[in-house]
C-alpha positions in Angstrom: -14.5 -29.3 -38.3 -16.5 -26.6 -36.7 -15.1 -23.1 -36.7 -15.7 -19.7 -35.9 -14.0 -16.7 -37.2 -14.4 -13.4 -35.6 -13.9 -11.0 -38.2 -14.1 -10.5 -42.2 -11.2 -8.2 -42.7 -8.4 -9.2 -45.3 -7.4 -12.0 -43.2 -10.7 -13.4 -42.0 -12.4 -13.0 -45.4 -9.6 -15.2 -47.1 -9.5 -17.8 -44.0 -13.4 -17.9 -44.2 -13.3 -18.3 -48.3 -10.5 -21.0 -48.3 -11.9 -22.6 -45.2 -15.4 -23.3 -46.6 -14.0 -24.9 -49.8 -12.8 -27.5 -47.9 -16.2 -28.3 -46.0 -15.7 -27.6 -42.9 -18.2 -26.0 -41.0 -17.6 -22.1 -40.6 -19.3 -19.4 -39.0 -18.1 -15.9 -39.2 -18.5 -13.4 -36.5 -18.9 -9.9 -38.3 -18.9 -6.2 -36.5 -20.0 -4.5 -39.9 -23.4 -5.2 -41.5 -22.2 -4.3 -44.9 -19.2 -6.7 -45.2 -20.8 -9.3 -43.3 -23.6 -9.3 -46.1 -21.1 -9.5 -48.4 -19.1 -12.1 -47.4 -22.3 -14.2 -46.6 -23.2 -14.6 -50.1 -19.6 -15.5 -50.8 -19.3 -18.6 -48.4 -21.3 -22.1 -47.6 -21.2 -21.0 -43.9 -23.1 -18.6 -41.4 -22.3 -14.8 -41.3 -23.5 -13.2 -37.9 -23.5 -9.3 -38.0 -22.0 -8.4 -34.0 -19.6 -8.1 -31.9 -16.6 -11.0 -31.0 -16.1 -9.5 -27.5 -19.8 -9.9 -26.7 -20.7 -13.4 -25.2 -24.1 -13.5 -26.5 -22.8 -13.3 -30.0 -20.8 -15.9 -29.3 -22.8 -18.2 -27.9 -25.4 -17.5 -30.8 -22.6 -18.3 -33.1 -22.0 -22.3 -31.3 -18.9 -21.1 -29.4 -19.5 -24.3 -27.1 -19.4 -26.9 -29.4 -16.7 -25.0 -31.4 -13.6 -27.3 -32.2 -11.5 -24.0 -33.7 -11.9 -20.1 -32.5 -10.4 -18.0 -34.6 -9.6 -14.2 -33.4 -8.4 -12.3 -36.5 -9.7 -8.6 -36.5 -7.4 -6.0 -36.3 -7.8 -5.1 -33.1 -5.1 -7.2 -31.2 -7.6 -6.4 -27.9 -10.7 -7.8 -29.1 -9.0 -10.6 -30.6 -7.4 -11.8 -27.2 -10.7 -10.9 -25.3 -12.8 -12.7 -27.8 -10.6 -15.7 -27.3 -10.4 -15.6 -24.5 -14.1 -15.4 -23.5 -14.2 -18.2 -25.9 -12.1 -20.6 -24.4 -13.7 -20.3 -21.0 -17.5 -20.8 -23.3 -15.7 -24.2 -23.9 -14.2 -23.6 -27.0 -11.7 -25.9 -27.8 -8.7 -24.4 -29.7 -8.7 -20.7 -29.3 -6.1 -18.7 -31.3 -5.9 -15.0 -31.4 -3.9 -12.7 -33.9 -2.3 -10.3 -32.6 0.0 -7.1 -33.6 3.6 -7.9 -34.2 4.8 -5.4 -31.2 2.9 -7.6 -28.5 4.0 -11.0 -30.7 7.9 -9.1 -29.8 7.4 -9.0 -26.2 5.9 -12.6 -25.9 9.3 -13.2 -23.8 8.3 -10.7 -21.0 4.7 -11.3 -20.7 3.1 -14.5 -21.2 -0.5 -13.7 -23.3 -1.6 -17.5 -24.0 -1.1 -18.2 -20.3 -3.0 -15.0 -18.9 -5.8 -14.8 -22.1 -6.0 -18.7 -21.4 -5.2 -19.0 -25.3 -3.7 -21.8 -26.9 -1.9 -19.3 -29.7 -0.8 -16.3 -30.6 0.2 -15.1 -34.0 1.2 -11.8 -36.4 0.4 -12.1 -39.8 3.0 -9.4 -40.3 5.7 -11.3 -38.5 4.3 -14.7 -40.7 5.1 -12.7 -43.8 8.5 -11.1 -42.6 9.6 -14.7 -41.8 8.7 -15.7 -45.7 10.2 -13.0 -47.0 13.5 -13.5 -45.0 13.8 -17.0 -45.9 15.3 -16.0 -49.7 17.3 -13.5 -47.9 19.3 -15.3 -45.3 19.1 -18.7 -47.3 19.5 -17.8 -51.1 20.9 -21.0 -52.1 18.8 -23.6 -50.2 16.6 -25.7 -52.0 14.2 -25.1 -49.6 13.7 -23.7 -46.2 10.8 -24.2 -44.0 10.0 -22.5 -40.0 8.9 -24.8 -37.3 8.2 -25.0 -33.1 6.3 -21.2 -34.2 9.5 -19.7 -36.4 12.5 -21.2 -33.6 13.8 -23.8 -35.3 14.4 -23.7 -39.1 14.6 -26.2 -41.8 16.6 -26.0 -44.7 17.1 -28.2 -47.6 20.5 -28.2 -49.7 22.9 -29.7 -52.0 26.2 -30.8 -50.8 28.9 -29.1 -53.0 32.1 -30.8 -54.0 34.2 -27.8 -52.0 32.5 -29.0 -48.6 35.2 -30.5 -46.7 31.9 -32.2 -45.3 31.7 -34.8 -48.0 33.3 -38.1 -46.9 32.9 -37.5 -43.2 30.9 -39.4 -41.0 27.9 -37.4 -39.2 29.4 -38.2 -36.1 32.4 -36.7 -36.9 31.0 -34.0 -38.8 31.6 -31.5 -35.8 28.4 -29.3 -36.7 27.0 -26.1 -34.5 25.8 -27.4 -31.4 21.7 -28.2 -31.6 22.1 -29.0 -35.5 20.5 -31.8 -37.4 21.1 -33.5 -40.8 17.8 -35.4 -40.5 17.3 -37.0 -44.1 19.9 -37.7 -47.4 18.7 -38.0 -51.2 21.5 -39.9 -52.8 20.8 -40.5 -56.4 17.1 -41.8 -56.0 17.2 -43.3 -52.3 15.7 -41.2 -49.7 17.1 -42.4 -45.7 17.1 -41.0 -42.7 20.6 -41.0 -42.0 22.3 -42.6 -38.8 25.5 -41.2 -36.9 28.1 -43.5 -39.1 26.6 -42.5 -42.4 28.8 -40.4 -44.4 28.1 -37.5 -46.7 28.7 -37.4 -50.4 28.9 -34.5 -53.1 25.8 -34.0 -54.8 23.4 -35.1 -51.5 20.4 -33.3 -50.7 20.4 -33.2 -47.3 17.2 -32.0 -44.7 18.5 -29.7 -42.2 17.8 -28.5 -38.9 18.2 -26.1 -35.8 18.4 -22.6 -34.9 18.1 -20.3 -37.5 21.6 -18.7 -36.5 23.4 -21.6 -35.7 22.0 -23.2 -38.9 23.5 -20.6 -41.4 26.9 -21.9 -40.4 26.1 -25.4 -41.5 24.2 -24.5 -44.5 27.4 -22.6 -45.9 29.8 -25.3 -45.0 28.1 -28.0 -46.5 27.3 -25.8 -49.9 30.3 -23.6 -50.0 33.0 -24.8 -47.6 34.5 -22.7 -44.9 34.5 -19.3 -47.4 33.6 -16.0 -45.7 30.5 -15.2 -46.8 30.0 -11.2 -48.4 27.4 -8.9 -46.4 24.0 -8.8 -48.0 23.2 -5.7 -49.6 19.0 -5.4 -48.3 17.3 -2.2 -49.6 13.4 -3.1 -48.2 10.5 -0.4 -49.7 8.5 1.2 -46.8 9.2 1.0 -42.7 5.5 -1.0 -42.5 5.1 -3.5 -39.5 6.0 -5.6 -42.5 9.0 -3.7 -43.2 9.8 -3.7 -40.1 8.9 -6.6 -38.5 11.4 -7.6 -42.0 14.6 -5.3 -40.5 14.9 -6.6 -37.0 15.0 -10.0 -38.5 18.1 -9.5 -40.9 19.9 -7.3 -38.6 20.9 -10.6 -36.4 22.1 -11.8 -40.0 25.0 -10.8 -42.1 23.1 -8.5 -44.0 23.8 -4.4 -44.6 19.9 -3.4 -44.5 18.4 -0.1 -45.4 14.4 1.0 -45.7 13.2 3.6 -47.7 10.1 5.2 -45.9 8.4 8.5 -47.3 7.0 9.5 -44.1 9.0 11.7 -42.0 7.8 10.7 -38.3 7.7 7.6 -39.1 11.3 7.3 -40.3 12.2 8.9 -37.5 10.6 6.5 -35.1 12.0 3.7 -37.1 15.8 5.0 -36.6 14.7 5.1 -33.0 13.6 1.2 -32.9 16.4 -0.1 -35.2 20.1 -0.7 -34.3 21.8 -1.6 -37.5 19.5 -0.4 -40.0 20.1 3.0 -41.8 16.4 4.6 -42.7 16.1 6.8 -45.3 13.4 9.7 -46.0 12.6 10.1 -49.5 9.9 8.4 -52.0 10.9 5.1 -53.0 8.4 5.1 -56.2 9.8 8.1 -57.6 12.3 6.3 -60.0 15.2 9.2 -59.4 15.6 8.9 -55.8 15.9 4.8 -56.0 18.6 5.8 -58.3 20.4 8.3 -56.2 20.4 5.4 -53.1 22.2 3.6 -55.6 19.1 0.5 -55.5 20.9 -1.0 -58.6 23.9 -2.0 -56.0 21.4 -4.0 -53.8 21.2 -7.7 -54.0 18.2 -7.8 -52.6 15.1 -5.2 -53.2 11.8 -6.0 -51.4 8.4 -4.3 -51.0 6.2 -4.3 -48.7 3.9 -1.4 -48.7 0.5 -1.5 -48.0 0.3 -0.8 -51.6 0.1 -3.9 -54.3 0.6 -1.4 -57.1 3.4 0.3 -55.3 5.0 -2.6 -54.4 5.5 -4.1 -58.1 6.1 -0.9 -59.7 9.2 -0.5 -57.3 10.1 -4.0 -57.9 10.1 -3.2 -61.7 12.1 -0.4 -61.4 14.7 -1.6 -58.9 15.5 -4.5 -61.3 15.6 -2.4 -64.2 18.3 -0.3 -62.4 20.6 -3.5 -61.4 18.9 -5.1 -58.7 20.2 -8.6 -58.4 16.9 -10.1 -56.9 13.4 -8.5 -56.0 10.9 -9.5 -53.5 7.8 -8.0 -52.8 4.4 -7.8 -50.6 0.9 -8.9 -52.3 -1.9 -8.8 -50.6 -4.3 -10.2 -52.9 -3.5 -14.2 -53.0 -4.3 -14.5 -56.0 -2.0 -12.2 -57.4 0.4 -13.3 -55.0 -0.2 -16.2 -56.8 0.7 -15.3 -60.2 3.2 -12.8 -59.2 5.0 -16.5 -58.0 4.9 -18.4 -61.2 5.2 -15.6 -63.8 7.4 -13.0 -61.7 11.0 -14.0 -62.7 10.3 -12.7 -66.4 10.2 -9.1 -65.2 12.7 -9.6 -62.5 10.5 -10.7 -59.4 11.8 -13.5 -57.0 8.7 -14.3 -55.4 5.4 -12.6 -53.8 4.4 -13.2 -50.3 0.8 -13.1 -49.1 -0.3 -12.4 -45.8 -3.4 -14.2 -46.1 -1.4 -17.3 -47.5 1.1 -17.3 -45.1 -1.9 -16.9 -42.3 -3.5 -19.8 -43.9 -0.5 -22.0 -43.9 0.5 -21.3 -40.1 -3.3 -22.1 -38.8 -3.4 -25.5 -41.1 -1.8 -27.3 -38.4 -4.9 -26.6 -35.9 -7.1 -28.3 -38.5 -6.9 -31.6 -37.4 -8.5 -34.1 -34.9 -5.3 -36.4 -34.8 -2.7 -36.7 -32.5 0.1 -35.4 -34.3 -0.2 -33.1 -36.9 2.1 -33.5 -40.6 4.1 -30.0 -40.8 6.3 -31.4 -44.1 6.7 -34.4 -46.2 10.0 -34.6 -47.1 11.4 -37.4 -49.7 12.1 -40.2 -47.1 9.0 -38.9 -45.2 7.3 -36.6 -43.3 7.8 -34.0 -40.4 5.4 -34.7 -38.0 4.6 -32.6 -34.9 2.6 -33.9 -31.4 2.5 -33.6 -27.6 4.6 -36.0 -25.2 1.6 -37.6 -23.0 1.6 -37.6 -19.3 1.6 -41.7 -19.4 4.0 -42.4 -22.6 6.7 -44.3 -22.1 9.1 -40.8 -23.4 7.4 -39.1 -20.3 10.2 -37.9 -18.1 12.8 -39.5 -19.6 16.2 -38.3 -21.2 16.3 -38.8 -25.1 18.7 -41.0 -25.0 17.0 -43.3 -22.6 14.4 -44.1 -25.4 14.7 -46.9 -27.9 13.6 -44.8 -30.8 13.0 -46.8 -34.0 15.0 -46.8 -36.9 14.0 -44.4 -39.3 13.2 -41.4 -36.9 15.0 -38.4 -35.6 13.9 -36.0 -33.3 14.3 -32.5 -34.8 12.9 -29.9 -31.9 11.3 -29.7 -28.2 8.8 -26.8 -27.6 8.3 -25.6 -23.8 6.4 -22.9 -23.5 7.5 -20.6 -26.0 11.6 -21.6 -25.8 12.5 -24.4 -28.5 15.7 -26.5 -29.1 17.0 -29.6 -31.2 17.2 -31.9 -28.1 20.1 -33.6 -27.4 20.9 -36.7 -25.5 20.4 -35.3 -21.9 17.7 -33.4 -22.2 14.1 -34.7 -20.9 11.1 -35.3 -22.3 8.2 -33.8 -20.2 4.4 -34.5 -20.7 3.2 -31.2 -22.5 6.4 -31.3 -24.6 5.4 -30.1 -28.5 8.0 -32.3 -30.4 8.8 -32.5 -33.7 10.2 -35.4 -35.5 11.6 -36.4 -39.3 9.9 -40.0 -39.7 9.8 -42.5 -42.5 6.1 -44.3 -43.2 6.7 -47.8 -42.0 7.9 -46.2 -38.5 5.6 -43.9 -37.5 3.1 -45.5 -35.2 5.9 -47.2 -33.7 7.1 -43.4 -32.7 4.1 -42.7 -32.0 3.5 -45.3 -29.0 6.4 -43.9 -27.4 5.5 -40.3 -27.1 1.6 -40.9 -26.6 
């Protein structure tokens, strides 16, 4: 595939690195001589020293025949001019990152429509999500985002206390725009239909809005208890750290930040409704033990500081901490952090550059659909309804789908749902489906 990357900062360097490893055919668009150098004798690709807003540079650097444009400086207004520009030099796919305040306000102002962009993204909201995920869903086997962080996946054990197990789906009586979309009894994988019943010990695959879906995970793993708050204590009011808060204050968590600078905890008290922000340095070891840190059951980092952010980790599980998270910006400490971090009391370690890597993935195909997960029975597949499909205007339920398949979300614009029966199916559609194997092209034919 034939890509340009305009900029060689943390984000493009490790998108240009992991990119060219996997031969496709990269050219990077670099402002400064220095790192451009660098980076050139780092990659199998081209390294052009200039400017991404300038349409020379661009068109020096292929943008014409280019199948994948991305914008990834840190300047959210040269990445959305660059792309722009790009897309009307014929570019293909254009995506832009962008800073997670204008990724907020996506709702009142449309960007991809006016910048002519075909997405948008905030590697400090991509990380926030990850880290929120072991928050919100602690006991999940495993819990995924889809339709761009809308509609959430989860996978779970059913617990014998469920007064789920023995019931039908259909009379299951889940949150409205839920979806159990596969079962793992025993060793059988199936996609379940609406008279299959649940049993203790499944594994199911769920799905739907993140909100609505916490209500289903804790029914089917812990029966109708009330759930305790979550005690959050999260190390510096970063975009990350921020970006983090406004997540979990929607959920039934109790969340605090620690943040040594004074303006900016004040600006953050200002921007937060249910978060208390406190004003003292989280790496001196005294003051995590005055805010009580040991009493948290959560503890996560995310400084701009790698060092920081373990050290703090260290220390808060030392003094108690049930479970610590943290923020590492190097992947391949992120890395190790992962698979060697629960010895010295860390969860897990998210990586910006990872979780920017595994967002864009998706654009890195020529296909018409697009495999977000495989799953057991089979894989989560996303793609566009077509103006001349046969699903083209019509109601889900009007459409024979075939045995083995489940629709799981519908994408317009930037509002996603699970579809139910009654709603239609309009070319342009993103949908998103849990399909076995033998069934996919089948599915396939209907929507394209």
């Amino acid at each position: 595939m034939k890509i340009i990357i305009v900029g060689a900062g943390e984000i493009g360097r490790h998108l240009a690195i992991s990119l060219s490893r996997e031969a496709h055919s990269i050219v990077v668009v670099e402002y400064d001589a220095l790192v451009a150098a660098e980076l050139e004798a780092q990659i199998d690709g081209r390294v052009i020293t200039g400017s991404g807003a300038s349409a020379n540079t661009l068109l020096e650097a292929g943008v014409s025949e280019c199948e994948l444009f991305l914008a990834v400086t840190s300047e959210s207004t040269i990445n959305l001019m660059s792309a722009s520009m790009a897309k009307k030099l014929n570019a293909e796919k254009v995506i832009a990152r962008v800073s997670p305040a204008q990724q907020r306000e996506e709702w009142l102002f449309d960007f991809r429509g006016h910048f002519g962009i075909d997405h948008v993204f905030s590697s400090e909201r991509l990380s926030a999500i990850e880290l929120s995920k072991f928050v919100r869903n602690p006991d999940s086997l495993m819990v995924e985002e889809i339709a761009r962080g809308r509609i959430e996946l989860q996978q779970l054990r059913v617990s014998e206390q469920s007064d789920a197990v023995g019931k039908r789906l259909i009379d299951l009586k889940a949150p409205e725009r839920t979806r159990v979309a596969s079962i793992t009894r025993g060793g059988d994988h199936f996609v379940p239909s609406a008279e299959d019943a649940l049993c203790a010990g499944d594994v199911v695959t769920i799905f739907g809005d993140p909100n609505k879906l916490r209500k289903l995970s804790t029914r089917l793993q812990k029966g109708n208890v009330k759930e305790d708050e979550i005690r959050v204590v999260i190390f510096s009011g970063s975009e990350y750290g921020f970006s983090l808060a406004q997540m979990l204050e929607s959920f039934q968590c109790k969340v605090r930040i620690i943040e040594k600078d004074r303006d900016r905890a004040q600006e953050l008290t200002g921007l937060l409704s249910n978060t208390t922000v406190i004003n003292t340095d989280g790496t001196v070891l005294s003051e995590l033990e005055e805010e009580q840190v040991g009493d948290a059951d959560f503890f996560i980092a995310t400084s701009g500081s790698d060092e920081d952010n373990v050290m703090t980790c260290l220390q808060a599980n030392n003094l108690g901490a049930k479970k610590c998270l943290t923020l590492i910006h190097r992947a391949d400490y992120a890395n190790a952090i992962s698979a060697s971090g629960r010895h010295f009391g860390v969860l897990a370690a998210v990586s910006p550059r990872e979780a920017t890597l595994r967002e864009l993935e998706r654009f890195l195909t020529s296909d018409r659909f697009h495999t977000v997960k495989k799953i057991g029975v089979g894989e989560v597949i996303e793609t566009q309804v077509a103006k001349a499909s046969i699903a083209a205007e019509h109601m889900v339920s009007e459409i024979d789908w075939p045995e083995g398949c489940v629709l799981v979300a519908r994408m317009r614009g930037l509002h996603a749902i699970v579809p139910g029966p009654e709603d239609v199916l309009e070319p342009g559609d993103t949908i998103y489906a849990m399909v076995v194997p033998k069934v996919r092209r089948k599915f396939l034919k209907l929507v394209r």
